[in-house]
C-alpha positions in Angstrom: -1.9 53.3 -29.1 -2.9 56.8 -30.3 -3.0 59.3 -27.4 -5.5 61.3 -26.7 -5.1 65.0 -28.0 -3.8 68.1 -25.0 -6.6 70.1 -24.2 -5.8 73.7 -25.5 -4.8 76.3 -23.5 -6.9 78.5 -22.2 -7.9 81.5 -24.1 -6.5 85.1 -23.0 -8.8 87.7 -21.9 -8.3 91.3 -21.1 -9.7 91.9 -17.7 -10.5 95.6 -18.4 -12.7 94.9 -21.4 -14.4 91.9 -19.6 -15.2 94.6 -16.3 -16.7 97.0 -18.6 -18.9 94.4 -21.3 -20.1 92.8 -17.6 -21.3 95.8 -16.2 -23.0 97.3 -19.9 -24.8 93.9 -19.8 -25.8 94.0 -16.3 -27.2 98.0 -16.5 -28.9 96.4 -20.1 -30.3 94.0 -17.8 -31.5 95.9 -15.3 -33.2 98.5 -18.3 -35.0 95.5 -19.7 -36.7 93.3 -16.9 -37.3 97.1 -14.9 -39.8 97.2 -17.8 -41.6 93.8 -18.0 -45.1 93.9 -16.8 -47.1 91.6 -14.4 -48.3 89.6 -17.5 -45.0 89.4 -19.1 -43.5 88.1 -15.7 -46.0 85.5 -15.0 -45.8 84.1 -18.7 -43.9 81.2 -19.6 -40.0 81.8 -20.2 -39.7 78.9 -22.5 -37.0 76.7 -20.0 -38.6 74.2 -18.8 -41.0 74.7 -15.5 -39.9 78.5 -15.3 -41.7 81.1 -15.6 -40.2 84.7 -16.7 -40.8 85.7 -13.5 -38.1 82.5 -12.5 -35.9 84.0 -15.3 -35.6 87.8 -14.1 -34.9 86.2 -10.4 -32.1 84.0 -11.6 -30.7 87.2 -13.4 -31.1 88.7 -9.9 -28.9 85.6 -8.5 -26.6 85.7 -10.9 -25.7 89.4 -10.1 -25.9 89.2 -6.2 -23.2 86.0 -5.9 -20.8 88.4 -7.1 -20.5 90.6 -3.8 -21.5 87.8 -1.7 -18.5 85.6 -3.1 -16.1 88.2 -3.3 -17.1 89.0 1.0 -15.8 85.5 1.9 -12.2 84.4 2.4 -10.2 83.6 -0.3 -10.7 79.5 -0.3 -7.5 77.1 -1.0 -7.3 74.2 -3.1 -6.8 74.1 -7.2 -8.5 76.9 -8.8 -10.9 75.9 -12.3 -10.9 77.3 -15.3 -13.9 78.9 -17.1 -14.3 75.7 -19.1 -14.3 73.9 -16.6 -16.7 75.8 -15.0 -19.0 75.6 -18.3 -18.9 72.0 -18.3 -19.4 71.4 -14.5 -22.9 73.4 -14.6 -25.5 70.8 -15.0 -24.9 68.9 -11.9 -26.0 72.5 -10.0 -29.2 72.9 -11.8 -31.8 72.1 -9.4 -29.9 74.2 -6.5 -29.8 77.1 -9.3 -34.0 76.1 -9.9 -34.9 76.5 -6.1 -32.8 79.8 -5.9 -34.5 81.0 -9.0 -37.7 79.9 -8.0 -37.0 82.2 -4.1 -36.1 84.8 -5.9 -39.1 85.0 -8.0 -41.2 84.2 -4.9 -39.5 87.5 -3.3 -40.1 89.6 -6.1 -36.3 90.0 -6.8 -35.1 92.0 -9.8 -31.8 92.7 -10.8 -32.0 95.9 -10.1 -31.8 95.3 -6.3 -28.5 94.1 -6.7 -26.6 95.3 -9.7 -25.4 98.3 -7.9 -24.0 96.8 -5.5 -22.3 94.3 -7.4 -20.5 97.0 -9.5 -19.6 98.6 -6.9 -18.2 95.7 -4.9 -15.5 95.2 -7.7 -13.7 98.3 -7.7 -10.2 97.2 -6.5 -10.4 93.9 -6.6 -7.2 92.2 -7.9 -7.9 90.2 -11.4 -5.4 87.2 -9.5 -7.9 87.2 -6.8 -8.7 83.4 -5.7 -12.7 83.8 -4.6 -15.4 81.4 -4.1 -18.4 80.0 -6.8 -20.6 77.5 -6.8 -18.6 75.0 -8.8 -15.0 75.8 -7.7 -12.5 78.4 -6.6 -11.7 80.3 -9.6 -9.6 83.8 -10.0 -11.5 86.9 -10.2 -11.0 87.3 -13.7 -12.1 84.2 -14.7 -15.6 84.2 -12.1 -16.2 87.5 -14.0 -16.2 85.8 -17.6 -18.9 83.3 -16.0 -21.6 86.2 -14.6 -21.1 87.4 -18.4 -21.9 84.0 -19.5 -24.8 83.7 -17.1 -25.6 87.5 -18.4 -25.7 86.8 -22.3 -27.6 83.3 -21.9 -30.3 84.3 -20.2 -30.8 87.7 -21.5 -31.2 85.6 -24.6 -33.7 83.7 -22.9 -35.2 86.7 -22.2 -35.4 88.0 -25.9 -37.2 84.7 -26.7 -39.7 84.9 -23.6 -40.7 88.5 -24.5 -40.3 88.5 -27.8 -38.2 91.5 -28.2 -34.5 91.9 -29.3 -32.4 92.4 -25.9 -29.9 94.7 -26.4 -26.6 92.8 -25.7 -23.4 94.4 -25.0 -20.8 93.5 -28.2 -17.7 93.1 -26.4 -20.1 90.4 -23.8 -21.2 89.1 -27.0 -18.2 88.1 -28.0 -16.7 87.0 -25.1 -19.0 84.3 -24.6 -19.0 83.1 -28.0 -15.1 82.4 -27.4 -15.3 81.0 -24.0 -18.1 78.5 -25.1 -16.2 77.7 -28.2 -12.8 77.4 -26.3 -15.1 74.3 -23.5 -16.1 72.8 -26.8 -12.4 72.4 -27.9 -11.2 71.6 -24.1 -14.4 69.1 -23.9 -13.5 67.5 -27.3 -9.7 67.8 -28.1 -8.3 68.1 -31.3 -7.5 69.3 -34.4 -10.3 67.3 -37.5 -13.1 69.9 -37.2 -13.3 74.0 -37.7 -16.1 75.3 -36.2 -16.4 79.3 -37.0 -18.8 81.8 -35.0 -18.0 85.0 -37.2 -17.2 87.1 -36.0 -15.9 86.0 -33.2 -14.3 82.8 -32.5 -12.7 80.0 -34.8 -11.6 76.8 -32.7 -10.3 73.4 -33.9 -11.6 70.5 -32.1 -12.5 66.5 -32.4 -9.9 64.0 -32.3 -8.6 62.9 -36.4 -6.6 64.0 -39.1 -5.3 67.6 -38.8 -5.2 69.6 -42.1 -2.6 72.1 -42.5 -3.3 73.5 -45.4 -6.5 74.7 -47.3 -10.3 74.4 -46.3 -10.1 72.3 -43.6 -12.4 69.0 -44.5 -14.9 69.2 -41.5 -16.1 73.1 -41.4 -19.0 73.7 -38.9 -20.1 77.9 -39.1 -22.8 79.4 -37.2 -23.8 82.8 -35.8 -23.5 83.8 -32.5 -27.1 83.7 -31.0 -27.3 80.2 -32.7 -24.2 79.2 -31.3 -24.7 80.1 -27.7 -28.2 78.1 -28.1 -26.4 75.4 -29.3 -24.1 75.1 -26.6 -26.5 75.6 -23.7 -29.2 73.2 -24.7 -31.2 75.8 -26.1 -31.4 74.5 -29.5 -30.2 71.2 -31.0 -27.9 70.2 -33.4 -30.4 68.5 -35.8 -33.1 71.4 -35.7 -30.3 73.8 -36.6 -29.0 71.8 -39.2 -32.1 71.4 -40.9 -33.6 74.2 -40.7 -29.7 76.3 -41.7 -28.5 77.7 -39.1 -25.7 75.6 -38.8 -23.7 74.6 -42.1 -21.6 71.8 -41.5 -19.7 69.4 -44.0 -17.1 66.5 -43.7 -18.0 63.2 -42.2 -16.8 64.2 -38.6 -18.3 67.7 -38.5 -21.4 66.3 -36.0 -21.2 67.5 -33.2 -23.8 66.9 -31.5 -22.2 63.8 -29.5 -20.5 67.1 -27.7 -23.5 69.2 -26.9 -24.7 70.9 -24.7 -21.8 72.0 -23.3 -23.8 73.3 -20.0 -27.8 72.8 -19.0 
């Protein structure tokens, strides 16, 4: 019987770097919805039954758990990775609607809360155990997820308003890895490159395992295209078709593996 491939291990980040690309893309945040307009806000965001109004509140969410989680006790129990965080997302989405949907109601913008949410992690330990939503997970890792939540749906935003948001490189990046590295934990193995230049190559998909040469199943994206990918934004056969993703080898389809998180 073949056994089933180890997951990888999870990817190293630097703390530091992930502090400072959070708070860029939160203050990049807070520039761009401070500017939106009644019409803008009340228009359609594109995910399905918000509006950008809904959008801008759940950016508002996003920022505020980060005090409010941090103010609780450290809670006991196993803590979660980010991947597993990633792919443990969908079962929260309605509770993540109705906040978004509050928040919007309220007239929430980030910019009530981002303040307070930098401020709230000076001195905080990295090893920290705190609260989320899906699991207890060290401080350093909870971070990496409010910089997913900050890159997706500031690209939602760009599509919504129709103007290029100004994303932080090093948050960028960041999320680009950590989405790559769920794929590889969700589907272990070593048959299929997939490369997001300039950021992140990972192996993954049970088979054979080259080791040497062009591997035979190459999948290579861009970032944006990428992140849409892996959150449901896009799917594998529209970006396929219309080039965005270039894959070859019979096993480089991956869309049996996506979306990582809804």
């Amino acid at each position: 019987m073949t056994s089933r491939p180890a997951a990888p291990r999870p990817r190293k980040v630097d703390p530091v770097k992930v502090r400072a690309a959070l708070i860029a893309q939160w203050r990049a945040i807070v520039d761009v919805t401070a500017r939106l307009t009644p019409a803008q806000l009340a228009a359609p965001s594109g995910l399905t039954g918000w509006s950008t109004a809904n959008l801008v509140g759940h950016l508002a969410a996003s920022i505020q758990a980060v005090p409010r989680w941090l103010a609780e006790p450290a809670p006991t129990g196993p803590v979660i990775t980010v991947e597993q965080w990633a792919n443990g997302t969908s079962a929260y989405a309605a509770v993540v609607s109705s906040i978004a949907d509050e928040m919007a109601e309220a007239g929430h913008t980030p910019a009530d809360y981002a303040d307070a949410a930098i401020a709230a992690l000076d001195g905080v330990p990295d090893t920290r155990v705190t609260v989320t939503r899906i699991g207890p997970m060290r401080v350093a890792d909870m971070l990496v997820t409010r910089l997913i939540e900050g890159v997706v749906h500031a690209d939602d935003l760009e599509r919504a308003i129709g103007e290029p948001f100004p994303h932080d490189r090093q948050a960028l990046g960041t999320v680009v890895r950590a989405l790559a590295d769920a794929l590889a934990t969700r589907a272990p193995g070593h048959s299929v490159e997939v490369r997001v230049p300039p950021f992140a190559v990972v192996q993954c998909v049970t088979g054979p395992r080259h080791t040497r040469g062009v591997p035979p199943n190459v999948v290579e994206t861009d970032p944006r295209t990428w992140i849409r990918l892996a959150t449901g934004r896009l799917t594998w056969a529209d970006a396929v078709e219309d080039g965005r993703v270039l894959a070859s080898g019979e096993r480089s389809d991956l869309s049996g593996n996506l979306p990582l998180m809804g």
